[in-house]
C-alpha positions in Angstrom: -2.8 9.3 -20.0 -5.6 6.8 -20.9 -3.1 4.5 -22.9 -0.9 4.8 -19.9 -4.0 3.7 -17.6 -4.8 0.9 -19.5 -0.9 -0.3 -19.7 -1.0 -0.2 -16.0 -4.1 -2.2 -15.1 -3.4 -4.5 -17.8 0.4 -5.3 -16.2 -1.7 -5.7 -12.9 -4.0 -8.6 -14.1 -1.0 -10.1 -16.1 0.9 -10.5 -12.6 -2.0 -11.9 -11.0 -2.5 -14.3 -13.5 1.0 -15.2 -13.6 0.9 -15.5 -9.6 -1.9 -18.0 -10.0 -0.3 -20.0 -12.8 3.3 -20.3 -10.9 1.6 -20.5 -7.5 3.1 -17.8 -6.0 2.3 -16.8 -2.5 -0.1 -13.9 -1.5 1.4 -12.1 1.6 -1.6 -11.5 3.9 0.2 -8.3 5.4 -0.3 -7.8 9.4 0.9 -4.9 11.5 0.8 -6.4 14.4 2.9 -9.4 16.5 2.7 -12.9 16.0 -0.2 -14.0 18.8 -1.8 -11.3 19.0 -5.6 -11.0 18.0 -5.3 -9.5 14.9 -2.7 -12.0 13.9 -4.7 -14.8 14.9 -7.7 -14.1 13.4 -5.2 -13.5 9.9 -4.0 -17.3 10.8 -7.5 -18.8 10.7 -8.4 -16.8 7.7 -5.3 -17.3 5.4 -5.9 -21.0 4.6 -9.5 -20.7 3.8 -9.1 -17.7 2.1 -6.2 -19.7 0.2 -8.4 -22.8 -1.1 -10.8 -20.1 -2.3 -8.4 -17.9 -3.9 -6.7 -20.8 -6.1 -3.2 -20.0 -4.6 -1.2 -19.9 -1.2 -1.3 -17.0 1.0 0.9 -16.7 3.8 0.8 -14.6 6.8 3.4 -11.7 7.1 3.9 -9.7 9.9 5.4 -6.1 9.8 5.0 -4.2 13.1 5.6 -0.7 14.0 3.2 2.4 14.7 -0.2 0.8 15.9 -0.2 -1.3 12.1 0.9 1.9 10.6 4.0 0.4 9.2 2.1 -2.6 7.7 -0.4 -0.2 5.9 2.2 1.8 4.8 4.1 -1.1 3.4 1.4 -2.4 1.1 0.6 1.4 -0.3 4.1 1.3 -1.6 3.5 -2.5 -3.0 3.0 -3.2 -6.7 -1.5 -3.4 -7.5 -1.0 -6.7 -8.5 -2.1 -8.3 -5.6 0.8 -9.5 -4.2 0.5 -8.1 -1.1 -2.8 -7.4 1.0 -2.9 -6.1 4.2 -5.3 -7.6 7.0 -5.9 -4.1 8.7 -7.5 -3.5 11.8 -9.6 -0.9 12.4 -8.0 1.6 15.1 -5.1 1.5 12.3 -7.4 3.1 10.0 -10.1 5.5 12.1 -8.3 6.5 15.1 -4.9 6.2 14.1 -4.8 9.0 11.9 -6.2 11.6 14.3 -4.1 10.3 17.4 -1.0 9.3 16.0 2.1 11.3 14.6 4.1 8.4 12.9 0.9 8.4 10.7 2.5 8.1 7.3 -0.6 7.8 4.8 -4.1 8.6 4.4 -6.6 5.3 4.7 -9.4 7.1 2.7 -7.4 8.0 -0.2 -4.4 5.5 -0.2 -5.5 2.0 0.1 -7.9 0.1 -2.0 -11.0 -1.9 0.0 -11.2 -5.1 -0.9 -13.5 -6.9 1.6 -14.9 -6.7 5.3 -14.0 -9.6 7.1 -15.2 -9.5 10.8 -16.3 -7.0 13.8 -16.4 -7.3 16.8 -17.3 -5.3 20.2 -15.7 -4.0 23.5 -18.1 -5.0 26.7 -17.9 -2.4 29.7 -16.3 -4.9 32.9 -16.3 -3.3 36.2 -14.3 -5.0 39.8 -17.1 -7.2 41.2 -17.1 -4.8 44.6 -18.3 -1.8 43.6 -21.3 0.1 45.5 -23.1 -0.2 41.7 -24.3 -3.5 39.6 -25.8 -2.0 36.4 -24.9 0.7 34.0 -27.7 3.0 34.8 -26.1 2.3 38.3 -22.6 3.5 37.3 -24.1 6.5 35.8 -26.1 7.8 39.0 -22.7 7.1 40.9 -20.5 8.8 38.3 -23.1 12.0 38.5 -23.1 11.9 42.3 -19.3 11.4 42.5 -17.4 13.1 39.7 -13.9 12.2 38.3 -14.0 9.3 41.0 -14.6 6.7 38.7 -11.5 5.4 36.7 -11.3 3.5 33.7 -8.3 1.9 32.1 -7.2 1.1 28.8 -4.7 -0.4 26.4 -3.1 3.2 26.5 -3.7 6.9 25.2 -5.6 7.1 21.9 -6.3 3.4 22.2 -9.5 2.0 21.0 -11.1 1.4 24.0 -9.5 4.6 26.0 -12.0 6.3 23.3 -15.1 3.8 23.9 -14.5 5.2 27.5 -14.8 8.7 26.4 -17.3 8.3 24.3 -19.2 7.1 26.6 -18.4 9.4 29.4 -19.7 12.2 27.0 -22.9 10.2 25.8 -23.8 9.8 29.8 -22.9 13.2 30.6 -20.3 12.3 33.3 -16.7 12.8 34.3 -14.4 9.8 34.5 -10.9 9.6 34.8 -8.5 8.0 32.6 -5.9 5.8 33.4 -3.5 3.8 29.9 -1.9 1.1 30.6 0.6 -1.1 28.2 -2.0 -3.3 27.3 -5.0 -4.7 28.1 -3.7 -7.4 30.6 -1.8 -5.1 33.1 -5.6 -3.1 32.9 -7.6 -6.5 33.9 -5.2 -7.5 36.4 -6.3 -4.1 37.9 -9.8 -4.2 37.6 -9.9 -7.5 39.3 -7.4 -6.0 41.5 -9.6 -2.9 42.6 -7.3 -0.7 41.5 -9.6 1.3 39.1 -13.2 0.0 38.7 -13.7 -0.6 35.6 -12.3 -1.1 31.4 -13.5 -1.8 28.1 -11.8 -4.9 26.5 -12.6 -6.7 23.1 -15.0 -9.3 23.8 -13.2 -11.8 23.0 -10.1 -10.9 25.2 -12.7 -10.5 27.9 -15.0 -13.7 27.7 -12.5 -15.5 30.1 -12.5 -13.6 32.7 -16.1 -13.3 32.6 -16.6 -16.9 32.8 -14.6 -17.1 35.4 -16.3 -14.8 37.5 -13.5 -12.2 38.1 -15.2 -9.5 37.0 -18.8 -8.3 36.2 -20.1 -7.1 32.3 -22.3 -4.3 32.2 -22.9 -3.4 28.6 -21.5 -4.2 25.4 -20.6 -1.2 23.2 -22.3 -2.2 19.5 -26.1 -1.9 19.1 -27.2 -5.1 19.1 -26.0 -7.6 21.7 -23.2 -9.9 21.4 -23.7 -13.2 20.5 -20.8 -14.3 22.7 -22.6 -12.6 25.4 -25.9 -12.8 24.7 -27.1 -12.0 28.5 -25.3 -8.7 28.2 -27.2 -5.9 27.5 -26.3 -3.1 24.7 -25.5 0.5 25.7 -28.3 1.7 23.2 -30.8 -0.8 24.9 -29.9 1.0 28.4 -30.2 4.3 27.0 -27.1 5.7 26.3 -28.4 7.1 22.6 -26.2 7.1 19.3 -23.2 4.8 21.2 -23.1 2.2 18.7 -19.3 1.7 18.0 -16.9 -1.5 17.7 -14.1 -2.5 15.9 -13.3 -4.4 12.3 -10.4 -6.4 10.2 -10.7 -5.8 6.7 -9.2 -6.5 3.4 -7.2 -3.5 1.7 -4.8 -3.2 -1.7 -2.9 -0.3 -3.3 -4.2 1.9 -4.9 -4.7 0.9 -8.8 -5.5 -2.1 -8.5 -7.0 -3.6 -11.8 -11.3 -3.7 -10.9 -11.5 -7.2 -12.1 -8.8 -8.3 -9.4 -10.5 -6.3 -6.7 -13.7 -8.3 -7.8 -11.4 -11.8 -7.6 -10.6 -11.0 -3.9 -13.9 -10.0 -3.4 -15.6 -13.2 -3.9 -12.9 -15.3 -2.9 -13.3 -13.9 0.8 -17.1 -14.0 0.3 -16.5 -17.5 -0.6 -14.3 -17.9 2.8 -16.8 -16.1 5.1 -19.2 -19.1 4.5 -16.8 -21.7 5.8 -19.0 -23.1 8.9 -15.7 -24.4 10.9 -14.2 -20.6 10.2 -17.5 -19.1 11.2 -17.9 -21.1 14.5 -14.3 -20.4 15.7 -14.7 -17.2 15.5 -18.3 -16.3 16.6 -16.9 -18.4 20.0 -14.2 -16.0 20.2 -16.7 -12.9 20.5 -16.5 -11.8 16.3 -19.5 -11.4 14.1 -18.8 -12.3 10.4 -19.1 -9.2 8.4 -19.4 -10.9 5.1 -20.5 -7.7 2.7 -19.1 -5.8 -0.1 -16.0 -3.7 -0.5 -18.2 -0.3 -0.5 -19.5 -1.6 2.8 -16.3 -1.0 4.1 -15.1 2.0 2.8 -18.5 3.6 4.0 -18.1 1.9 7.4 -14.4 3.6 7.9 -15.8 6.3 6.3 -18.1 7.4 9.3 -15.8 6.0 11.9 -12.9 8.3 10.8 -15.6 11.0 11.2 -16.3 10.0 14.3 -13.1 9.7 15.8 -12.1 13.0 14.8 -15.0 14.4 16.4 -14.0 12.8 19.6 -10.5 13.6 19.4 -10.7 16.9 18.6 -8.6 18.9 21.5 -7.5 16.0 23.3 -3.7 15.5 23.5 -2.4 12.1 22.9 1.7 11.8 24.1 
């Protein structure tokens, strides 16, 4: 078996070295559509993360089951680096408790290769409603429960479960209401529809500077540095609410350790790129340049998490 091991690992840094000698593309794997977030953050990324890596990577994108199909896709792939999949992090925390098309385990069927960003979801509310602040929302959710809705991208989406979180960190009672997207959701909140949504910063930061609706919190600990005016949840006491989402860098499994280490450094290398870095901290993101174990902890605990908050909840 240990002969057999060290065949294997060997054929793995043979094909990357023969990848780098013929110039053979890297597919940067995505698992979600062309112009979406995800994809658009891979877009930037890919040509840095090319000049660093010493070959070209290209941008491939395989949709199907929330990135499921994408992840599932580059578990099957040889370890020779070939293929790396770009993942997003509902795909690998909240996907596997909420989803039935879930073909593969993140914490035992990828390798991590490198954080690459994270980002937050900011709490909007309609700009007419009786409250202006969170600690306002909360006294109004107590004195009026179940009156309050909140949509979302859609059932088991990331921030339908921000929303739920929350509801249970406040001790309140909202109600729920998915949407296809996050778009037909903001078009209601401005609308008065439903009061309020989480959205990604990012996806959020023009219609806040447009004034069509108000931010109340952002959902990681510290504030954003998009939004540096809005306050955290944690900083107006809603305690141990300090969630958010990621892209990282993930491999099969196998893959030979002084490979993982190339990728490694190569995105370090990337994550220092000042035109890279200032595109994207305008966009809302926060450069998560750390190590590959940083990662794996980090969807680690979140996994946890999200099970804990799923648990019971039916998701159709």
């Amino acid at each position: 078996m240990a002969v057999t091991g060290a065949v294997l690992l060997s054929a793995a840094a043979s094909s990357w070295a023969q990848g780098q000698s013929t110039g053979q593309a890297v597919k940067l794997i995505v698992g979600y559509a062309a112009g979406g977030p995800v994809d658009a953050a891979a877009r930037v990324f890919a040509p840095v993360f090319s000049r660093e890596l010493g070959q070209p990577v290209v941008v491939e994108n395989r949709v199907g089951a929330g990135g499921a199909v994408a992840g599932q896709s580059v578990v099957k792939a040889p370890p020779g680096g070939q293929e790396i999949y770009f993942a997003a992090s509902p795909t690998m925390t909240i996907s596997p408790h909420v989803l039935k098309a879930m073909t593969f385990d993140p914490l035992k069927d990828l390798t991590p290769l490198a954080p690459i960003l994270s980002y937050a979801n900011v709490l909007v509310i309609n700009l007419n409603q009786p409250f202006k602040t969170l600690p306002e929302l909360v006294a109004y959710a107590k004195a009026n429960p179940g009156q309050l809705a909140y949509g979302s991208a859609g059932m088991g989406a990331s921030n339908h479960l921000s929303g739920e979180l929350f509801a249970r960190r406040a001790g309140i009672s909202m109600t729920h209401v998915p949407y296809k997207g996050n778009a037909p959701a903001m078009t209601d909140v401005m609308g008065g529809q439903i009061q309020m949504m989480f959205d990604i910063v990012g996806g959020a930061k023009a219609y806040l500077d447009g004034g069509k609706v108000r931010p109340l919190a952002v959902t990681s600990k510290e504030r954003n540095p998009a939004l540096p005016q809005v306050p955290s949840m944690a900083e107006l006491g809603i305690r141990d609410y300090d969630i958010g989402g990621w892209y990282g860098l993930y491999g099969p499994l196998g893959m030979n350790a002084e490979l993982v280490q190339r990728i490694g450094a190569a995105t370090t290398r990337a994550l220092q790129d000042a035109e890279l870095r200032k595109r994207w901290v305008d966009q809302g993101y926060v450069i998560w340049n750390a190590k590959a174990t940083d990662l794996a902890d980090r969807m680690r605990r979140e996994h946890a998490l999200w099970a804990e908050v799923t648990k019971g909840m039916t998701f159709e």
